[in-house]
N, C-alpha and C positions, 0 to 999 in steps of 0.2 A: 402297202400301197400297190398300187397297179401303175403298169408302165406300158406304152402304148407307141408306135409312129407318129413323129408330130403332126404329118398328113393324115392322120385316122379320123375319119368323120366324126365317130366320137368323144363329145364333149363333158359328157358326165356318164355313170357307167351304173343304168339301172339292175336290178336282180336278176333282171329276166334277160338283158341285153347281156349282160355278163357269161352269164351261161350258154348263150347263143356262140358268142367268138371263139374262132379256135385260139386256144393256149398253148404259150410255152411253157412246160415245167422245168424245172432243172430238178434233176432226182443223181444226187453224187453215188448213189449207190446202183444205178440203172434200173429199180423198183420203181413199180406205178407207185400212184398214192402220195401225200401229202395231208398237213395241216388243214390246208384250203380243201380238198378233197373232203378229212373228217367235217368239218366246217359245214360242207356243203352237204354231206350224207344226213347233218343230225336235222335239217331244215325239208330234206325232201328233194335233195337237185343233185345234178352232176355238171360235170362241165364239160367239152369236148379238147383234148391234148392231144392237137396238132404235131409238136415235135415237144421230145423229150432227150435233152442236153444232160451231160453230168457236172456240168461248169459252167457258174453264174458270168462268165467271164465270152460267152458267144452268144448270149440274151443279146445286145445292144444288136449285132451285123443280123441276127434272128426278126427282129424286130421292123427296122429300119426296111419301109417299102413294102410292108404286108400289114394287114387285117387283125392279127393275132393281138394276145393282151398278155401279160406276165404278171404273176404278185409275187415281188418280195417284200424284204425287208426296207424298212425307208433308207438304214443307212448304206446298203447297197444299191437304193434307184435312185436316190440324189444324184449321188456323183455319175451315175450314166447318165439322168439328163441334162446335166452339166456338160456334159463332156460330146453325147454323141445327136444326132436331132429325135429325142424321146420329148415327152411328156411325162406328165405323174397324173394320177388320177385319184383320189381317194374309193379305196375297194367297198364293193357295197354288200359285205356282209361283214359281223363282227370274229377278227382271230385271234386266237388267243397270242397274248405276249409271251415273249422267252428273253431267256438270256445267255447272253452268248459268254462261252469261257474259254480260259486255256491255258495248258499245260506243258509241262516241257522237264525231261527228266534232270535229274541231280549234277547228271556229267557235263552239262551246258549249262550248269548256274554261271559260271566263270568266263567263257567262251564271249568276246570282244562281239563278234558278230551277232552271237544270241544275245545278249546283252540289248545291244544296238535294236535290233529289232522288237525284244519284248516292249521297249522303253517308246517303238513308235506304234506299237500298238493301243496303248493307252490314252484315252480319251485326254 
């Protein structure tokens, strides 16, 4: 989904309107490029990326009072619009689904705290 200022004029988020706004990316590895970028190459468009963050975790203060538009995951834009003044938007092109996983070595099977947190990871 796409995640917006709730002040963004903005009320549904055509192909063409999309491509227009500048974006936030978040790239944990400080690399251009994304999903949404491949997405956007196989239809013929590009977007413009305004700021580019390593951490989904400065989108919502990025956002809040500017123009800009972000896509993530739903279950990461929920809880920002919940929490900060965002919107959601549904994104107007098709991306592909993933799944998220996660690991953690042998020596922390046991470990109270890893424990703890694997156990609030899960859905």
């Amino acid at each position: 989904v796409c995640l917006v200022w709730r002040e963004h004029p903005v009320r549904r988020l055509t192909l063409r309107r999309y491509v227009e706004l500048p974006h936030v990316l978040v790239a944990p590895t400080g690399r251009p490029g994304s999903v949404v970028d491949d997405a956007l190459a196989r239809i013929g468009e590009r977007r413009r990326v305004a700021l580019r963050t390593p951490s989904f975790l400065s989108v919502p203060s990025a956002l809040v009072g500017s123009q800009c538009v972000t896509t993530l995951p739903r279950r990461v834009a929920e809880p920002f619009a919940a929490q900060y003044p965002l919107r959601l938007l549904e994104a107007p092109l098709e991306l592909p689904r993933f799944t998220m996983c996660y690991a953690w070595h042998e020596v922390h099977r046991a470990d109270a705290g890893h424990r703890w947190f694997r156990t609030h990871l899960l859905p």
